[in-house]
Residue frames as qw, qx, qy, qz and C-alpha x, y, z in Angstrom:
[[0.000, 0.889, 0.458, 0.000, 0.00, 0.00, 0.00],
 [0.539, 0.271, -0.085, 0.793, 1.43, 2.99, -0.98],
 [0.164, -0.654, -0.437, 0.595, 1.11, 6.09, 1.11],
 [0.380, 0.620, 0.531, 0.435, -0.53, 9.06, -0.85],
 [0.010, 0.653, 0.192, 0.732, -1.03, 13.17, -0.82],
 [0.446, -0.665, -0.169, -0.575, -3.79, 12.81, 1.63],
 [0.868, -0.338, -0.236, 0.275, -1.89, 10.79, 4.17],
 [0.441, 0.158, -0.264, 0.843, 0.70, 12.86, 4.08],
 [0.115, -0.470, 0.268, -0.833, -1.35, 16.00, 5.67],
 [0.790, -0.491, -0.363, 0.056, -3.13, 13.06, 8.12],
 [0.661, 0.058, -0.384, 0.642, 0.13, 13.83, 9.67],
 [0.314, -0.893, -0.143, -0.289, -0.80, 15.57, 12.94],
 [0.300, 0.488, -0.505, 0.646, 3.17, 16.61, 14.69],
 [0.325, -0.430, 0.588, -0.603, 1.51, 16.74, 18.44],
 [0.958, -0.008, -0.036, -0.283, -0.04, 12.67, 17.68],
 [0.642, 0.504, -0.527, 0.237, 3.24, 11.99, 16.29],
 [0.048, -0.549, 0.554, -0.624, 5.15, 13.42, 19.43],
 [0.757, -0.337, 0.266, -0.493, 2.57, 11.64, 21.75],
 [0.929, 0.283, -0.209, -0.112, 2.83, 8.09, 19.87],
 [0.642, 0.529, -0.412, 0.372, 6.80, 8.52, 20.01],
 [0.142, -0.581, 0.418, -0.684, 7.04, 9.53, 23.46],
 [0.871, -0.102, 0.382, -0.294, 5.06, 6.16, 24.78],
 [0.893, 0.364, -0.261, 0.038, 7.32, 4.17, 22.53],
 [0.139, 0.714, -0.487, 0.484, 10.68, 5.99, 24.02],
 [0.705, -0.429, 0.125, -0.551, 9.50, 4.76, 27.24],
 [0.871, -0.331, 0.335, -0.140, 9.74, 1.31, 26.74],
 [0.916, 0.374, -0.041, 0.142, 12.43, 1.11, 24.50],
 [0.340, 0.764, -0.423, 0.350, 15.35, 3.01, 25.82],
 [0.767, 0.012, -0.631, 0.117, 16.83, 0.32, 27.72],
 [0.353, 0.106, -0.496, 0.786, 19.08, 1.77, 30.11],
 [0.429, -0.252, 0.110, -0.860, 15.55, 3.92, 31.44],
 [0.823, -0.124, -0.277, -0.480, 13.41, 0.82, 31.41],
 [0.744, -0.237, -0.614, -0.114, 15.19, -0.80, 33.18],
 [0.374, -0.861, -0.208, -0.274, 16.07, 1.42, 35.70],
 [0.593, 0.096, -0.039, 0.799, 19.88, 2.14, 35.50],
 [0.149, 0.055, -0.080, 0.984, 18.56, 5.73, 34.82],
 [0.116, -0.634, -0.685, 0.339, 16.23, 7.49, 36.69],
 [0.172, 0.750, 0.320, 0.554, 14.37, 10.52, 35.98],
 [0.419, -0.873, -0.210, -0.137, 14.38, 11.96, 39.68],
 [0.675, -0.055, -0.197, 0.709, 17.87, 13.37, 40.91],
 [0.249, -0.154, -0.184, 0.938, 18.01, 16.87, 43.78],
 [0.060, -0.690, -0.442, 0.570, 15.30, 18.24, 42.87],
 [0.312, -0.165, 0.327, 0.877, 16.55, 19.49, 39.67],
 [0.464, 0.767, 0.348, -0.275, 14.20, 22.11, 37.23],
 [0.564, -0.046, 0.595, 0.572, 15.32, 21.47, 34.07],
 [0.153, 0.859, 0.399, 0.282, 12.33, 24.01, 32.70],
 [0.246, -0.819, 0.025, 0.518, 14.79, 26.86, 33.89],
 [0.658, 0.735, -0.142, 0.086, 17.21, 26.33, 30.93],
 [0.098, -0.841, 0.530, 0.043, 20.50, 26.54, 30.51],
 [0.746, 0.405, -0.477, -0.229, 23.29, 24.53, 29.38],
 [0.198, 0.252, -0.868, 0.380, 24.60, 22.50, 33.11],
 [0.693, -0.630, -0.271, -0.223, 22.23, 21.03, 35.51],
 [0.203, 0.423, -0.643, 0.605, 23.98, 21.25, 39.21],
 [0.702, -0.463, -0.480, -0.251, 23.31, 19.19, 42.55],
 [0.134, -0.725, 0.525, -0.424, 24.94, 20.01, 45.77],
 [0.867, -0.206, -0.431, -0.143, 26.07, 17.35, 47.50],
 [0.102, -0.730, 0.642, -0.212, 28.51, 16.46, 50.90],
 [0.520, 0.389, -0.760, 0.010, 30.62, 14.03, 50.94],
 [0.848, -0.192, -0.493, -0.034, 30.81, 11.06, 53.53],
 [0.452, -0.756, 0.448, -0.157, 31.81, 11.61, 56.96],
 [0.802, 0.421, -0.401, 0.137, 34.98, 10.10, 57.50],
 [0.000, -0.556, 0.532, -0.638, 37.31, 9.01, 60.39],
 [0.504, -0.296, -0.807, 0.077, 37.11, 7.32, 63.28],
 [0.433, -0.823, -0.142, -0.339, 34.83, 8.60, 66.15],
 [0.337, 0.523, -0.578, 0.528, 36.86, 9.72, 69.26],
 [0.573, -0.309, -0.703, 0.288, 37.03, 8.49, 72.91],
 [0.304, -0.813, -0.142, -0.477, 35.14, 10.94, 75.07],
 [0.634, -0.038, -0.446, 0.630, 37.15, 12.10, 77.79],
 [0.358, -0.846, -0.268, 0.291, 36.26, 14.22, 81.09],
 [0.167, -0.846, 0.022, 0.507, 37.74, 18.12, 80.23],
 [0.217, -0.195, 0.652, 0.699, 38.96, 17.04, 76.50],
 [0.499, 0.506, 0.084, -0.699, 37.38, 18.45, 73.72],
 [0.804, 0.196, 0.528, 0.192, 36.53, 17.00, 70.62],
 [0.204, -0.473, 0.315, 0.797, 38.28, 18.21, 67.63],
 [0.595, 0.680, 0.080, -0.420, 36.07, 19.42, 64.58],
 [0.370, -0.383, 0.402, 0.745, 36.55, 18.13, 61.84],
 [0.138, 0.499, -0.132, -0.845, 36.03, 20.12, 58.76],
 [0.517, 0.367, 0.707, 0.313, 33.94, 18.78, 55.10],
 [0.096, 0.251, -0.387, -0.882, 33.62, 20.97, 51.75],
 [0.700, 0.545, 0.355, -0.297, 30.03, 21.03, 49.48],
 [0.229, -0.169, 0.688, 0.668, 30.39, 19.95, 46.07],
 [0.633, 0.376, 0.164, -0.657, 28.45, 20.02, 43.12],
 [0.418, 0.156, 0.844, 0.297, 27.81, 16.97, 40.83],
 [0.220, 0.572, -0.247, -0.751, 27.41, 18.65, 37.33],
 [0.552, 0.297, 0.706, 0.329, 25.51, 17.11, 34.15],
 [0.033, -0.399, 0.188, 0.897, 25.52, 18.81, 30.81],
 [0.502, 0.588, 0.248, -0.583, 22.41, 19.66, 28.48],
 [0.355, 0.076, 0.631, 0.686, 22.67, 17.39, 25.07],
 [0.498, 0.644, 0.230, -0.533, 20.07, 19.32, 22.57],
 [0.284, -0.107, 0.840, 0.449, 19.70, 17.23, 19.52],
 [0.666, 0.466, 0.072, -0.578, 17.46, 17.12, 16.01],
 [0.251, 0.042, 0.854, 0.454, 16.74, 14.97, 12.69],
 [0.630, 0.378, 0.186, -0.653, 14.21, 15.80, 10.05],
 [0.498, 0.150, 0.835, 0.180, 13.06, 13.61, 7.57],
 [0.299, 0.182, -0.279, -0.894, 11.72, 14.42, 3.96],
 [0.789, 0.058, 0.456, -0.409, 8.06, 13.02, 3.14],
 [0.626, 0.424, -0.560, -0.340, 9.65, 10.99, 0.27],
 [0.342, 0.211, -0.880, 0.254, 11.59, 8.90, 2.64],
 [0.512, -0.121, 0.407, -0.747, 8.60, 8.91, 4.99],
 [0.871, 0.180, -0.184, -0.420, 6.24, 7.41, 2.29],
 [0.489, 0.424, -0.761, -0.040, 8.59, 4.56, 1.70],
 [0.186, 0.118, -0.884, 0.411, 7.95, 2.97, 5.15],
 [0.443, 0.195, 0.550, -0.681, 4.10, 4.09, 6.21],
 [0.459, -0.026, -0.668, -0.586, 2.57, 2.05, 4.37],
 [0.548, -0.256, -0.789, -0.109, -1.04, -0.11, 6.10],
 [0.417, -0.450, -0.630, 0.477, -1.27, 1.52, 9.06],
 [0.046, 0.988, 0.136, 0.056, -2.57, 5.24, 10.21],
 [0.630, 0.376, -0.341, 0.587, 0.54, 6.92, 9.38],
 [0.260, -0.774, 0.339, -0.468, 0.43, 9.16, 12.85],
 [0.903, -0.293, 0.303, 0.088, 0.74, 5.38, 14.74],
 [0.864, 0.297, 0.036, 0.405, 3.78, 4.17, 12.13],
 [0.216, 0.832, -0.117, 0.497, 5.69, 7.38, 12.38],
 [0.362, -0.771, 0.274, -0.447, 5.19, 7.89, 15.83],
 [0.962, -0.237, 0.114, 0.068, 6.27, 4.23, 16.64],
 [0.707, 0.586, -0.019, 0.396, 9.48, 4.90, 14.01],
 [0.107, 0.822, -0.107, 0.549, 10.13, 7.70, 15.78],
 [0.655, -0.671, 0.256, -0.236, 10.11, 6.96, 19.35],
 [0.844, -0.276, 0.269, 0.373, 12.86, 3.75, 18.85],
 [0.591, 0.488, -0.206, 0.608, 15.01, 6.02, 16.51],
 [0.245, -0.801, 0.223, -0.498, 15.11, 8.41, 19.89],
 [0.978, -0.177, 0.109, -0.017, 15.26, 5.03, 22.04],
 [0.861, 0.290, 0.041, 0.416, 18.66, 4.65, 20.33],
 [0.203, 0.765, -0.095, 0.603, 19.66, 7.85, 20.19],
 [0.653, -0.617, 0.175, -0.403, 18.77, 8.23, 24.59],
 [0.953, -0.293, -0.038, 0.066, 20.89, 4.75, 24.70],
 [0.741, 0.400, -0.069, 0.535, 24.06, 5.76, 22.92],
 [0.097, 0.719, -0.241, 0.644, 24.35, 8.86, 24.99],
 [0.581, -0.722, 0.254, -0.276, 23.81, 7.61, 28.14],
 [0.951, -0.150, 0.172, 0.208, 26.43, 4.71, 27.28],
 [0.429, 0.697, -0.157, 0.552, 29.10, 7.60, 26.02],
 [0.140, -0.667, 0.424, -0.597, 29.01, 8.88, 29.53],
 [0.922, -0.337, 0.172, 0.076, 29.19, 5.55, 31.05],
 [0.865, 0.293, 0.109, 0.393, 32.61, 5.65, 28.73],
 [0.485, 0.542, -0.215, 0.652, 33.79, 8.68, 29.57],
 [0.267, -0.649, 0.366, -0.611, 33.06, 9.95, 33.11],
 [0.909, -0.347, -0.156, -0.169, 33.36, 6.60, 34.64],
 [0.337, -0.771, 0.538, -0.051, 36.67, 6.64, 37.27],
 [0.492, 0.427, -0.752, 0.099, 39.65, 4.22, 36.48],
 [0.211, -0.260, 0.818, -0.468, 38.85, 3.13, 39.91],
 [0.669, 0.013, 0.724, -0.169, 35.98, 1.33, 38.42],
 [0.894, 0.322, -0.130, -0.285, 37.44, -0.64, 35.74],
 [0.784, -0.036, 0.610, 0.112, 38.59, -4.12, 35.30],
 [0.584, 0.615, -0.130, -0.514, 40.75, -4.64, 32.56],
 [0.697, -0.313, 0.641, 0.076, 41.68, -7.61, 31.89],
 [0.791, 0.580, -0.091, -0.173, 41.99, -7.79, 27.75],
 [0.957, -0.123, 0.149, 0.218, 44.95, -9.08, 26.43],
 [0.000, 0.982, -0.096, -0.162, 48.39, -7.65, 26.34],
 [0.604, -0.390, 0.674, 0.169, 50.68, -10.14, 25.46],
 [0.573, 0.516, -0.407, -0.490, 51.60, -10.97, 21.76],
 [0.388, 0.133, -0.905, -0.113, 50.80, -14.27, 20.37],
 [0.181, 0.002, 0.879, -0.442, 48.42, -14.80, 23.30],
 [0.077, -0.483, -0.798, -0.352, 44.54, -15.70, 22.84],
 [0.374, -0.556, -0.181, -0.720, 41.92, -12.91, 23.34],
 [0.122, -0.226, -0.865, 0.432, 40.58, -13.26, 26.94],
 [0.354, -0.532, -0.614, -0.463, 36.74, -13.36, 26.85],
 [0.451, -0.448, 0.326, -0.700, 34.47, -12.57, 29.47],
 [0.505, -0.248, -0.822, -0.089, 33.50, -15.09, 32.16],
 [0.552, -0.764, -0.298, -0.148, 31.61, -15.74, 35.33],
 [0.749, -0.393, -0.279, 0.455, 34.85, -14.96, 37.64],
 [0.368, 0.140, 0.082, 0.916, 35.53, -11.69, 36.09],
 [0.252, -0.617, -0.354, -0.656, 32.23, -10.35, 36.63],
 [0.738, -0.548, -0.248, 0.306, 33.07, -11.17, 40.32],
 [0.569, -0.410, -0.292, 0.651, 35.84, -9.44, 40.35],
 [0.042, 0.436, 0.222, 0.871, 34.83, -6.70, 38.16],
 [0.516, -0.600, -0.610, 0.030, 32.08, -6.47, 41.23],
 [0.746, -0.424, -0.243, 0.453, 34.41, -6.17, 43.42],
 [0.454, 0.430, 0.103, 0.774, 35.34, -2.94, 43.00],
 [0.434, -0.666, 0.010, -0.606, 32.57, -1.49, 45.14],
 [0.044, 0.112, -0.824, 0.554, 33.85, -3.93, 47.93],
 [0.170, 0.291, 0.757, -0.560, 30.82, -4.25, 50.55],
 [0.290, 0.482, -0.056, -0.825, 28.98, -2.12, 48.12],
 [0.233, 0.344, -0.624, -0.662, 28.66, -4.60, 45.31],
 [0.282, 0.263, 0.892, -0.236, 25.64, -6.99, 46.32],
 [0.338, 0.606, 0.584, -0.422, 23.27, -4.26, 44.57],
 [0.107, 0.397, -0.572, -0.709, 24.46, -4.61, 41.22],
 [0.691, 0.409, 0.384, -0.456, 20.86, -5.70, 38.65],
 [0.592, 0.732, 0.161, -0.295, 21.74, -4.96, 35.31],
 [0.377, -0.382, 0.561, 0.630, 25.08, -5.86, 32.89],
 [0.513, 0.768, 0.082, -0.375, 24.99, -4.39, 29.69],
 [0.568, -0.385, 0.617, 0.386, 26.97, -5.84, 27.04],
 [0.354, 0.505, -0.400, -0.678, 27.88, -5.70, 23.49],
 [0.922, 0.195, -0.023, -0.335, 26.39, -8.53, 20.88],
 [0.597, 0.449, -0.658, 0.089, 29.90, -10.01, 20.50],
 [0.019, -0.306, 0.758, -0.575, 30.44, -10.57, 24.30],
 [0.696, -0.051, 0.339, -0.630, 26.87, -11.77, 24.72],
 [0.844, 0.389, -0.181, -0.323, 27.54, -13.97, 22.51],
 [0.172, 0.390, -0.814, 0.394, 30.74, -15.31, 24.17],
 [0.418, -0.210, 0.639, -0.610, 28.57, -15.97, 27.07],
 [0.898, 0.059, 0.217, -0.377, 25.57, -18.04, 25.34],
 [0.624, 0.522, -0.575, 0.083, 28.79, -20.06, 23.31],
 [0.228, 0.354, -0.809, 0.410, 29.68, -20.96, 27.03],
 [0.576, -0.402, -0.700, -0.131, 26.56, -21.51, 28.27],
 [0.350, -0.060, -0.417, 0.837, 26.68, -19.28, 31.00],
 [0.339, -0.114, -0.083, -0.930, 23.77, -17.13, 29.95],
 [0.231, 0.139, 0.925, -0.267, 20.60, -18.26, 32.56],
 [0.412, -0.068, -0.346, -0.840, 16.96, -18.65, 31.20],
 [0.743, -0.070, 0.485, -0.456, 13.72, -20.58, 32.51],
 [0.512, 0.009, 0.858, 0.029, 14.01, -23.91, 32.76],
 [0.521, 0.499, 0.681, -0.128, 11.02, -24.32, 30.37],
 [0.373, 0.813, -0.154, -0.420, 11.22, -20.98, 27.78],
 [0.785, 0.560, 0.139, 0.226, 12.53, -21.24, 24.21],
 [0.667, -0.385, 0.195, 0.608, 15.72, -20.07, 23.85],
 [0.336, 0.267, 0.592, 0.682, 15.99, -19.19, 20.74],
 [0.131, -0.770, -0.622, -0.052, 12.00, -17.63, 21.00],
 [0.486, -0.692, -0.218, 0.487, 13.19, -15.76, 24.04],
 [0.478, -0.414, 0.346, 0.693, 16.06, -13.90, 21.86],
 [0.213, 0.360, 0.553, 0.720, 14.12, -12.94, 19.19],
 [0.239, -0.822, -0.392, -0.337, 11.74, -11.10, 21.31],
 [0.062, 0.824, -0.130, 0.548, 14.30, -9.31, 22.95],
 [0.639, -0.731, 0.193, -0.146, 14.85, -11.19, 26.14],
 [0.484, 0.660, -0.558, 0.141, 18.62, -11.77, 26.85],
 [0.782, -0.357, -0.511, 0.023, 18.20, -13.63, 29.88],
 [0.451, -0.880, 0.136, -0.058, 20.20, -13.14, 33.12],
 [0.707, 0.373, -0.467, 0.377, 24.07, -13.77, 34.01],
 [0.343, 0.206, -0.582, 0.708, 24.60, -14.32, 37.75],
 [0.210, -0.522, -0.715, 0.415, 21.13, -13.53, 38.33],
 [0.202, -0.376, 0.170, 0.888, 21.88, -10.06, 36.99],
 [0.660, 0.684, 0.293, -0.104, 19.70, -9.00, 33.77],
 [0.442, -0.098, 0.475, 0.755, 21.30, -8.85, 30.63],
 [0.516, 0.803, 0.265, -0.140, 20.85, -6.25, 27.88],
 [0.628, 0.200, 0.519, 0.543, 22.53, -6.21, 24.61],
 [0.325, 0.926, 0.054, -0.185, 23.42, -3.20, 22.59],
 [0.795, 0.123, 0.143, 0.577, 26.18, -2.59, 19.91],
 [0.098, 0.904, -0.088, 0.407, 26.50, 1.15, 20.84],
 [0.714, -0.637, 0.233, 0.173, 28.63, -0.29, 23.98],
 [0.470, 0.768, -0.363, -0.240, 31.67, 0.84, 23.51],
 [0.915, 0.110, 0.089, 0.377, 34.63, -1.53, 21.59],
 [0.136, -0.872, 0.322, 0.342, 38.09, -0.08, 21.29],
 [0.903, 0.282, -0.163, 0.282, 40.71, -1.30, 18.81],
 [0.496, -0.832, 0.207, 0.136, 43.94, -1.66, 20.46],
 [0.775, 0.458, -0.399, 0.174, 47.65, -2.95, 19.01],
 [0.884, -0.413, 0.029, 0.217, 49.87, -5.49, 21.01],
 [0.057, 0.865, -0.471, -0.166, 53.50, -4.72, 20.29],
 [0.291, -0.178, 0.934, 0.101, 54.68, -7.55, 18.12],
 [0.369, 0.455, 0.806, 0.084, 51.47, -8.09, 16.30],
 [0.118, -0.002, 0.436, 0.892, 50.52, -6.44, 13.04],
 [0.227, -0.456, -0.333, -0.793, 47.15, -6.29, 13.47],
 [0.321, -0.296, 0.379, -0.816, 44.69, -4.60, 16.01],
 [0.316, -0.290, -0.903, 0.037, 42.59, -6.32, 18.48],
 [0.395, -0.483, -0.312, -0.717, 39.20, -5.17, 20.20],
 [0.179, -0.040, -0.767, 0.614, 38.21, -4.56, 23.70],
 [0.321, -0.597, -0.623, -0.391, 34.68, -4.68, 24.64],
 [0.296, -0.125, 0.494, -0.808, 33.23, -2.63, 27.70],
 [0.513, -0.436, -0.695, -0.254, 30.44, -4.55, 29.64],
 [0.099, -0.398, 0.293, -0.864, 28.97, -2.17, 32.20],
 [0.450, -0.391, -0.754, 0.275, 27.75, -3.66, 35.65],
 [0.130, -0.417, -0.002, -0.900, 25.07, -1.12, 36.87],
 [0.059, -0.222, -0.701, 0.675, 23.05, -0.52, 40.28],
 [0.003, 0.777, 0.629, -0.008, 19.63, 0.74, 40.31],
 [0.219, -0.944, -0.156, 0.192, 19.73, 4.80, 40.00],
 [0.669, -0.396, 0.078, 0.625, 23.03, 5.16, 39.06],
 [0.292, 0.181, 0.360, 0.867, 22.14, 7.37, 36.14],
 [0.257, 0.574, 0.353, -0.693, 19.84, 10.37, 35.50],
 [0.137, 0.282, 0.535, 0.785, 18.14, 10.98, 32.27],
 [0.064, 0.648, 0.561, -0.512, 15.55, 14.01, 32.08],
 [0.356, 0.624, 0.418, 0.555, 14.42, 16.00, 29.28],
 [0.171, -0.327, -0.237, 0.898, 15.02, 19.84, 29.46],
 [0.473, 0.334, -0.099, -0.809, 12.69, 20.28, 26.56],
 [0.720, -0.012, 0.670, -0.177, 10.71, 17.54, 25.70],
 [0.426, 0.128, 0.701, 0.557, 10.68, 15.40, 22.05],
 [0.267, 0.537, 0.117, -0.791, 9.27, 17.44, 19.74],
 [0.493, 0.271, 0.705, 0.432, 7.46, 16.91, 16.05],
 [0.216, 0.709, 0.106, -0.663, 7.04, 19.71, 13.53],
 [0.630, 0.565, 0.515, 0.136, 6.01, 20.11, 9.91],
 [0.049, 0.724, -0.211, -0.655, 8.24, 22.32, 7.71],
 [0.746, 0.560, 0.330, 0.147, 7.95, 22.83, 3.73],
 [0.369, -0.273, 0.397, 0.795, 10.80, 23.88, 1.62],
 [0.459, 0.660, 0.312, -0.506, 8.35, 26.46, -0.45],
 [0.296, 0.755, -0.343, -0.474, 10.89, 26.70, -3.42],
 [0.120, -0.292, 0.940, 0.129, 11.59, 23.02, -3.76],
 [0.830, -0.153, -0.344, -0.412, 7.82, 22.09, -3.39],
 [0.601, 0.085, -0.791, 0.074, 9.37, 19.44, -0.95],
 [0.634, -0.648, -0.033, -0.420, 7.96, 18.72, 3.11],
 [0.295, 0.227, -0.763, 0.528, 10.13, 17.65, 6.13],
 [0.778, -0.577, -0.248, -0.038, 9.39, 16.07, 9.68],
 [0.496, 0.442, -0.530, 0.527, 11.46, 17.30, 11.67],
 [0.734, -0.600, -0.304, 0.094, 12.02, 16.43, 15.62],
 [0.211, 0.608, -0.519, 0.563, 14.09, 17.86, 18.03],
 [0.672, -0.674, -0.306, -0.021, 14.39, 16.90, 21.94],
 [0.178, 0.734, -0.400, 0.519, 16.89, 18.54, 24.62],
 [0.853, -0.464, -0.153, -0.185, 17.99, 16.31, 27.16],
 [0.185, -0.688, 0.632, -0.305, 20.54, 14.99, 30.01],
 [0.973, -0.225, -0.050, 0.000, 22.17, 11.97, 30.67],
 [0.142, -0.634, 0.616, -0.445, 24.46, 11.85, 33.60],
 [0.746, -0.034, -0.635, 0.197, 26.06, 9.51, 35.74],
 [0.520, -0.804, -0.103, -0.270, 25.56, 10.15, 39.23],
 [0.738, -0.591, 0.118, 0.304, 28.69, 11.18, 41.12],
 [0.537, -0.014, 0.267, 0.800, 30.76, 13.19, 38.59],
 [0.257, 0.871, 0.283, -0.308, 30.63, 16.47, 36.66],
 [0.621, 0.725, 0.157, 0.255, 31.17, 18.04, 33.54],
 [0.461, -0.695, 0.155, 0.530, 34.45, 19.21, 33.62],
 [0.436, 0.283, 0.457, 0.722, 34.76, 20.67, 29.89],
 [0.194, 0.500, 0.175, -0.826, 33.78, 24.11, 28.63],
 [0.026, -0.039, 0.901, 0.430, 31.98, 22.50, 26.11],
 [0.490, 0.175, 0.440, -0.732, 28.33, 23.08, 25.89],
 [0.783, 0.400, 0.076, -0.470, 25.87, 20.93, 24.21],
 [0.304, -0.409, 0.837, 0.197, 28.63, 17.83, 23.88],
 [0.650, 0.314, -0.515, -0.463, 28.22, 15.33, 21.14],
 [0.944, -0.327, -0.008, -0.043, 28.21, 11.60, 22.05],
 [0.791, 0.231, -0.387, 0.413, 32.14, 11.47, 21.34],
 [0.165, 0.529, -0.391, 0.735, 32.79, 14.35, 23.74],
 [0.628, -0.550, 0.319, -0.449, 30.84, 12.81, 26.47],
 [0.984, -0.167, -0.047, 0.035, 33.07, 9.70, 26.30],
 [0.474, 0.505, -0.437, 0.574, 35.97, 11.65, 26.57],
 [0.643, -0.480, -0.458, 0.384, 37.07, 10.61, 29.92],
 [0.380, 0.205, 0.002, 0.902, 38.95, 14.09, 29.80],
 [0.239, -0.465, -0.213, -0.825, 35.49, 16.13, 29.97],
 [0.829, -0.406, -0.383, -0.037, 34.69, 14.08, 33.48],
 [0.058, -0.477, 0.594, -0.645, 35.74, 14.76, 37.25],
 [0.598, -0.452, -0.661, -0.013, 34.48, 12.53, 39.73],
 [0.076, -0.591, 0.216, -0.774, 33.18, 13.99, 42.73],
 [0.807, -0.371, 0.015, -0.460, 31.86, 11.17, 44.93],
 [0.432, -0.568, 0.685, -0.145, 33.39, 8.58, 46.78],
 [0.294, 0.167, -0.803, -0.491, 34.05, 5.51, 44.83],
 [0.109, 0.213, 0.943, -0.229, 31.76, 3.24, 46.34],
 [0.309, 0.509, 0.391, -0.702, 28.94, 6.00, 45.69],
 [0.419, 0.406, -0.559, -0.589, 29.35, 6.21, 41.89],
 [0.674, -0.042, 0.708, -0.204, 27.37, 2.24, 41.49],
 [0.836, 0.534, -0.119, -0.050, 28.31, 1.30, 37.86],
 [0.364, -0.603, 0.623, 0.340, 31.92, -0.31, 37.37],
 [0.612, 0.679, -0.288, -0.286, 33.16, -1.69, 33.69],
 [0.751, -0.215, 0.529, 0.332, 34.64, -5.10, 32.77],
 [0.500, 0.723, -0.368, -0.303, 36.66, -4.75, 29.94],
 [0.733, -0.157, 0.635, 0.187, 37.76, -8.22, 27.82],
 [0.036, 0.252, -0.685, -0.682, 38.47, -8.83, 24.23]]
């Protein structure tokens, strides 16, 4: 069915927006499953600007002292800080040629808006998994890839995710969620390691999206996680390190400063129509801040570890990174 004239002005921009915005929801992983949270300080994000800012103080530290008859105790002293996330503010328009091509059978405000919401879905994952890549502290990662020429890759397994854990010490019991790329997930179901009900389809299970668990842990699968290529010394060609990110409930914020938009614009002198969307949003890791004068960062500049300060104690910051070939 092809999509005609009159379909095209069906096209109502605040249906669209709605449609996409209930799609977003359940498709941007890292939200759904509740890595990132919308709620963080108190922030109003309907003020503008291009930083969000949260005061925080640090952990009391030290060891309490031994009360003694006519000795004082001695003060001691703590600094406020401010855990800083920066404002992304992204668009994409579409002409209706390349529209038509895909709405076909269905009201096109549903098809669009469905289109629309998992490109954003993507878009919402890749950025919050840049700043899992760049503002995450050396103190949590595990790298264990290989450095040795002539040796064999070293994969992921169940004992590294242990000790990749382990990073948060005491802290690391209330880790849900490991996110991993399709090559490394694959490592895992090759070893059999990856769990699923007794009774479910495997196979089934993975086509509808469910990646089972690993340790108890959900899994979720995305090839925007990042890979590096690296070179051994002695070997002519490069080899690839995967990041698989071991996350806590909360540890991230996402929040929109200006929600998704949809608008209708016509190039009068071409004769030609556009869709074009915009949204303006934040995704932060909870326990660092922006430490670039950059404003409005792309996804490469929020994985530049460079643009990143940590400002919390490690244990507070609850994501830590195995990294394997």
């Amino acid at each position: 069915m092809s999509v005609t004239s009159s379909d095209i002005q069906a096209l109502i921009p605040e249906v669209v927006s709605e449609i996409a915005v209930s799609v977003v929801v359940d498709k941007t992983a890292l939200v759904q499953s509740g890595v990132a949270v919308p709620d963080y300080g108190r922030i109003d994000l309907s003020k503008g600007g291009n930083l969000i800012k949260v005061p925080y103080i640090p952990d009391f530290v030290g060891d309490a002292e031994v009360l003694q008859e006519g000795t004082a105790l001695t003060p001691a002293g703590f600094t406020a800080g401010e855990d800083v996330g920066v404002v992304c503010r992204r668009g994409k328009a579409w002409a209706y040629t390349t529209i038509a091509e895909v709405a076909s059978g269905k009201d096109i405000n549903q098809i669009i808006g469905e289109r629309l919401g998992r490109f954003w879905a993507r878009v919402y994952d890749k950025s919050l998994l840049s700043v899992l890549k760049g503002a995450l502290p050396d103190t949590h990662k595990f790298d264990v890839s290989q450095t040795d020429a002539g040796q064999p890759d070293v994969t992921i397994d169940i004992p590294k995710i242990i000790d990749a854990m382990n990073l948060l010490g005491d802290n690391a019991d209330n880790f849900e969620v490991v996110i991993m790329h399709s090559k490394v997930y694959t490592d895992l179901l090759k070893a059999q390691l990856v769990q699923f009900p007794n009774s479910a389809n495997t196979e089934q299970l993975i086509r509808q999206g469910e990646f089972g668990t690993i340790l108890g842990r959900r899994i979720i699968v995305s090839d925007a996680v990042t890979v590096e290529e690296y070179t051994i010394s002695g070997e002519s060609s490069p080899r690839k390190k995967y990041y698989t990110f071991i996350a806590q409930p909360g540890a991230m914020y996402f929040a929109f400063q200006k929600d998704l938009m949809t608008e209708q614009d016509k190039d009068i002198l071409a004769q030609q129509n556009f869709l074009v969307t915009t949204a303006h949003y934040v995704p932060h890791l909870k326990g660092v801040k922006w430490n670039s004068s950059t404003i409005n960062p792309s996804d490469t500049d929020l994985a530049t570890p460079a643009n990143w300060q940590k400002v919390w104690d490690d244990k507070a910051i609850r994501v830590v990174a195995l990294i394997t070939n």
